[in-house]
C-alpha positions as CSV (number, residue, x, y, z in Angstrom):
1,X,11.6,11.5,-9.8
2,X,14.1,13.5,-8.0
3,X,11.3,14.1,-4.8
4,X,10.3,10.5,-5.3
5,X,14.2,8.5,-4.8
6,X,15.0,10.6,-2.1
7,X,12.8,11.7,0.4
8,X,13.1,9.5,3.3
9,X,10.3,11.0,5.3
10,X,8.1,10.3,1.8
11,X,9.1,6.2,2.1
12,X,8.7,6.3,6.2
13,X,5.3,7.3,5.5
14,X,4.3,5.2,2.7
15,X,5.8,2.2,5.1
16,X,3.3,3.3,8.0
17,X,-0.1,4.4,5.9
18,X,0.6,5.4,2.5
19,X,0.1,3.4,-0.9
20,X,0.7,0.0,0.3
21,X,-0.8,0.8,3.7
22,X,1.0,-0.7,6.9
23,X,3.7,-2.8,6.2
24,X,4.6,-6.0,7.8
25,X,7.7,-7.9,7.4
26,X,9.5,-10.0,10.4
27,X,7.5,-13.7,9.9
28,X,6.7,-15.5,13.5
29,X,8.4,-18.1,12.1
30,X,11.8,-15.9,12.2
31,X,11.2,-14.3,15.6
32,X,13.7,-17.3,17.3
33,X,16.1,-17.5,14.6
34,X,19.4,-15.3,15.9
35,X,19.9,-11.1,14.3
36,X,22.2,-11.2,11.8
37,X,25.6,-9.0,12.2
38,X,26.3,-5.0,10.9
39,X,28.6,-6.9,8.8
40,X,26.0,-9.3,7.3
41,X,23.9,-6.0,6.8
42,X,26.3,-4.9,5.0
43,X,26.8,-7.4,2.5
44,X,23.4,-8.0,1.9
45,X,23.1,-4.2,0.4
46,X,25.9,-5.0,-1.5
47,X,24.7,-8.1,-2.6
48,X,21.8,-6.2,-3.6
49,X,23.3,-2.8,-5.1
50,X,26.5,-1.1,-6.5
51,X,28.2,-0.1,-3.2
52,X,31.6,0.3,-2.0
53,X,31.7,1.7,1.3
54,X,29.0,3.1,3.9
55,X,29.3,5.6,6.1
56,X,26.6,4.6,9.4
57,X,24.7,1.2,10.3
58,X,22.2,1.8,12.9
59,X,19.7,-0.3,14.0
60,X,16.2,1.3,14.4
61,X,12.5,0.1,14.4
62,X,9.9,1.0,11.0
63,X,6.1,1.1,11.7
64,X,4.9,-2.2,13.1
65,X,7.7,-3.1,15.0
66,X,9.9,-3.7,12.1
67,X,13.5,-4.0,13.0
68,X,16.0,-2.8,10.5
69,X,19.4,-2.1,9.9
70,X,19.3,1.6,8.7
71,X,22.4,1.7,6.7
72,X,23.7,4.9,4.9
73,X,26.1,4.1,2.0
74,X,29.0,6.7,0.9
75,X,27.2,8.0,-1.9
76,X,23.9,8.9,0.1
77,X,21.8,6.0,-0.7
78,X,19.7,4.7,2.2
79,X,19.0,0.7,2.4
80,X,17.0,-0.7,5.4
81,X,17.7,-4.7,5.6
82,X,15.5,-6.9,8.0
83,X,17.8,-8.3,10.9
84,X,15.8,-11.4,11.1
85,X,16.2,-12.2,7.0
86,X,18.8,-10.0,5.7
87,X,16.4,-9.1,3.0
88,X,16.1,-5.9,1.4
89,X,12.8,-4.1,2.8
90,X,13.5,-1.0,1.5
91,X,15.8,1.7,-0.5
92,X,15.7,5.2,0.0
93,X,17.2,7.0,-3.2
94,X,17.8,5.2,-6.9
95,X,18.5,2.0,-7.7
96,X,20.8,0.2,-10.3
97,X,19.1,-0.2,-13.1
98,X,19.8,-1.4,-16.6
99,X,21.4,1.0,-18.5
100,X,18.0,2.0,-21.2
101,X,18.7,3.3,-24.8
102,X,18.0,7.1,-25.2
103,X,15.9,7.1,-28.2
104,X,13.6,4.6,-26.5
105,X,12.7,7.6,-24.4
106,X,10.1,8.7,-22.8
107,X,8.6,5.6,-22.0
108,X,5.4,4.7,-22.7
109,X,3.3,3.5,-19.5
110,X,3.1,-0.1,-20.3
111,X,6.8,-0.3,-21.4
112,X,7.7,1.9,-18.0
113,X,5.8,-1.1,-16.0
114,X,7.9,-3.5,-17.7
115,X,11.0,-1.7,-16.6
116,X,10.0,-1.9,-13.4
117,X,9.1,-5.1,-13.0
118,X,12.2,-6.6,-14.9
119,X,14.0,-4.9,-12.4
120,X,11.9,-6.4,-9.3
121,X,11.8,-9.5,-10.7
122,X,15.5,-10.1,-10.2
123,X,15.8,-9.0,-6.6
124,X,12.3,-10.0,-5.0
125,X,12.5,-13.7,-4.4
126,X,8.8,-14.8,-4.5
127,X,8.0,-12.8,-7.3
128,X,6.0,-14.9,-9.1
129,X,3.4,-15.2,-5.9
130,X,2.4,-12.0,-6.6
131,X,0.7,-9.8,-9.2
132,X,0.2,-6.1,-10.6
133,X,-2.6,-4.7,-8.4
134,X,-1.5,-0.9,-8.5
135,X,0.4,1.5,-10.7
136,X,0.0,5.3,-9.4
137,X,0.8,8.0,-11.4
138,X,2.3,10.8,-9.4
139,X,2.2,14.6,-9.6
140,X,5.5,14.9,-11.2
141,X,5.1,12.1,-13.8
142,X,6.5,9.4,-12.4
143,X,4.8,6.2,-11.6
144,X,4.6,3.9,-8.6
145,X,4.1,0.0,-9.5
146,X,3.0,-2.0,-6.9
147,X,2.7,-6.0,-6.8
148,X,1.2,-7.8,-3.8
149,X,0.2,-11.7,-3.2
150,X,-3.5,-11.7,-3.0
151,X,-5.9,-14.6,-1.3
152,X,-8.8,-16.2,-4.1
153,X,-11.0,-14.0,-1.4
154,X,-8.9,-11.0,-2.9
155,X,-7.1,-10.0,0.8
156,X,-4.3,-8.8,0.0
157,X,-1.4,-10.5,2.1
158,X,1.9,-9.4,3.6
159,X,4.1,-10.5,0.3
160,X,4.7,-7.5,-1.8
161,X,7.1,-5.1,-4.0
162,X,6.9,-1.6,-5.2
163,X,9.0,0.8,-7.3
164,X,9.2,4.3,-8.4
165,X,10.0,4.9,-12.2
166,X,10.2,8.1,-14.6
167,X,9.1,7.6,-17.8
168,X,11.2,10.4,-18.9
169,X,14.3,8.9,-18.2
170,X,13.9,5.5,-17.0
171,X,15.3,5.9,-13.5
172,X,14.0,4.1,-10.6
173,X,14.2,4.6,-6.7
174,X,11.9,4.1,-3.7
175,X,12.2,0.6,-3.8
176,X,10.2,-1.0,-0.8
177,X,9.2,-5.0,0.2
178,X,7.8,-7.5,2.3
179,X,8.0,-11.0,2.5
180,X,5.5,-12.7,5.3
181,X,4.1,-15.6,5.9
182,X,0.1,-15.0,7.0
183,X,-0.5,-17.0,10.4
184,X,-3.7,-15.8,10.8
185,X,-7.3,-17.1,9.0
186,X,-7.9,-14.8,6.0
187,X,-11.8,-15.4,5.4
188,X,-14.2,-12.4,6.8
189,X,-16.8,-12.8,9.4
190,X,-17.9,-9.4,8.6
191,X,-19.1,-8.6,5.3
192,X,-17.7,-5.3,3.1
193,X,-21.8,-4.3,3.9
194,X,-21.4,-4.0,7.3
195,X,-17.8,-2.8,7.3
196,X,-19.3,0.2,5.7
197,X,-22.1,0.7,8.1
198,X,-19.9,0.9,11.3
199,X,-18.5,3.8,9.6
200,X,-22.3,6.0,8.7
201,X,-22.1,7.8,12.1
202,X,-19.0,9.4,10.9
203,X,-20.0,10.1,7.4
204,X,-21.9,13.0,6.4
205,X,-24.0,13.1,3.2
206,X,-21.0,14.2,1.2
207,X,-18.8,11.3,1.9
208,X,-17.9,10.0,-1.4
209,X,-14.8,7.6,-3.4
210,X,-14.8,5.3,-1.1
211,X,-12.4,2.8,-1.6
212,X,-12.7,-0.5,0.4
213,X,-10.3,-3.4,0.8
214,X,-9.6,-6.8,2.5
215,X,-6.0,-6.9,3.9
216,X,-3.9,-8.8,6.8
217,X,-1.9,-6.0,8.2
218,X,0.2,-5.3,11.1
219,X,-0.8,-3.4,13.7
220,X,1.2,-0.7,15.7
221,X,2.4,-3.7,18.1
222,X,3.4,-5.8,15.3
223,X,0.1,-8.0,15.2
224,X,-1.3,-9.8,12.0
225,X,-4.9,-8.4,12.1
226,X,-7.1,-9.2,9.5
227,X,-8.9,-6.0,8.6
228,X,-11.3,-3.9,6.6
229,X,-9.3,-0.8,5.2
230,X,-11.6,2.0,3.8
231,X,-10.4,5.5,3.0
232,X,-13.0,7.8,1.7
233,X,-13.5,12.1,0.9
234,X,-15.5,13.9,3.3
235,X,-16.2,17.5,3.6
236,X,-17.4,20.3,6.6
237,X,-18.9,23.6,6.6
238,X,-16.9,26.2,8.9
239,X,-17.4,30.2,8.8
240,X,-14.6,30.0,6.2
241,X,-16.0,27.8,4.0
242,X,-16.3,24.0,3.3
243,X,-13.7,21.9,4.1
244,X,-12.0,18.7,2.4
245,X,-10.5,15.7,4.0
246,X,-9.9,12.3,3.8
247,X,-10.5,9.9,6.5
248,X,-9.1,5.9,6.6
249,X,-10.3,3.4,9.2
250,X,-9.8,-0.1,10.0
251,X,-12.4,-2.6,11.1
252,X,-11.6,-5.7,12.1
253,X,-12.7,-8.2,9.9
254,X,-13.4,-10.7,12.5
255,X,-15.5,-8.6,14.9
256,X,-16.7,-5.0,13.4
257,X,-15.2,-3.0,15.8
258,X,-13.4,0.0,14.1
259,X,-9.6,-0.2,15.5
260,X,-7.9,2.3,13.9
261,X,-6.0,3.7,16.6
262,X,-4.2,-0.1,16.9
263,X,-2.6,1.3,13.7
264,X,-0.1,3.9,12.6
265,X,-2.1,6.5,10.9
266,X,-3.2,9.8,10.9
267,X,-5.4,11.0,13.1
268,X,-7.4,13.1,13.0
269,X,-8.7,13.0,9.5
270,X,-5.9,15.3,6.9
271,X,-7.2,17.5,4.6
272,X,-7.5,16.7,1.0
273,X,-4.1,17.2,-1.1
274,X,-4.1,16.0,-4.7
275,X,-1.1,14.9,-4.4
276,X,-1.4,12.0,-7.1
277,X,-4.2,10.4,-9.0
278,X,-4.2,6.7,-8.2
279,X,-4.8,4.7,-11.2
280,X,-5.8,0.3,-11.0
């Protein structure tokens, strides 16, 4: 858990492309309404967490044109707060749990996911729009629970919380959210099917676990797109040997065209690193 609270480059990265892909934030709806003050900032991390004092408030911009007060707190803590909402989109480092009982320890899966979501309950507003759609278990034993608001269609939408949590001692950190209204229509004109075809040039033969999905993202300019995510395990020969990668592309939903450089990923396609075993 230690790797998981803290590294900020780790949650930057999950923000832009990781486990709950591009995130979006600022609604249209709050683009007129007036940025809130350092000093609002302020209070709504404390508001939000055990904190005294903080050390720098900065204003900087996440993936998609998210605007954020970046605020460091005096005991190291990082908490970005939207300067449209004041909400809490993200912390970098633990959060204030519960105090658990020691002998309940470890913690079973199920009863970690309960932690977690007792926790989340309390400081995400809307969370009863949404529902359990990912729990990762991560290469030092630690999960990440996700929950997102999902269309009857099953696209997942721009409402969404997630949380780091080790079983082992029922700590949790990386704490990252969204709260968005959708603007845009969320039913397909291109099927799954032909999502997957635009992609066959690219594939070779040994292109397998691909993962599809239906989601209204952001793009790099801070555009709801409605899109066709797929991320799939491809391999090439080379004189040293076969090489591993994994590839993720977005087609837009509306059109077919594959417009993956409109988002913040990584391009060209990054090797393969089992880094964690992603679990429904």
């Amino acid at each position: 858990m230690k790797n998981l609270s803290r590294s900020k480059a780790f949650v930057v990265i999950a923000v832009a492309i990781g486990i709950i892909v591009t995130l979006g934030f600022t609604a249209y709806s709050l683009n007129s309404q007036p940025d809130i003050s350092p000093d609002q900032a302020v209070n709504s991390v404390k508001a939000f967490a055990k904190v005294d004092k903080v050390r720098t408030v900065s204003r900087i911009d996440l993936p998609t044109n998210r605007p954020v007060y970046d605020i460091t707190a005096d005991d190291g803590r990082t908490f970005w707060v939207e300067v449209k909402s004041g909400k809490i989109a993200g912390v970098v480092g633990p959060v204030d749990a519960n105090p658990i009982d020691p002998t309940q320890l470890p913690l079973t899966k199920d009863k970690a996911i309960k932690r977690a979501e007792e926790f989340v309950r309390a400081k995400y507003e809307n969370f009863d729009e949404l529902k359990l759609t990912e729990v990762r278990e991560m290469v030092d034993g630690s999960y990440m629970v996700e929950w997102e608001k999902v269309a009857p269609n099953g696209a997942k939408l721009l409402k969404s919380v997630s949380i780091g949590i080790d079983p082992r001692s029922g700590a949790m950190g990386q704490y990252l959210a969204r709260d968005e209204d959708v603007l845009i229509a969320t039913e397909p004109k291109i099927s799954e099917a032909d999502a997957l075809n635009v992609l066959k040039p690219r594939m070779t033969s040994r292109a397998k676990d691909i993962k599809t999905e239906l989601n209204v993202l952001r793009d790099k300019n801070g555009q709801q797109r409605l899109i066709w995510y797929v991320i799939y395990t491809d391999s090439y020969d080379t004189a040293e040997g076969e090489i591993k990668y994994r590839d993720q592309v977005f087609i837009d939903a509306y059109n077919g065209n594959d417009i993956s450089d409109d988002f913040v990923i990584s391009r060209p396609p990054t090797p393969v690193s089992e880094t964690s075993k992603a679990k429904k």
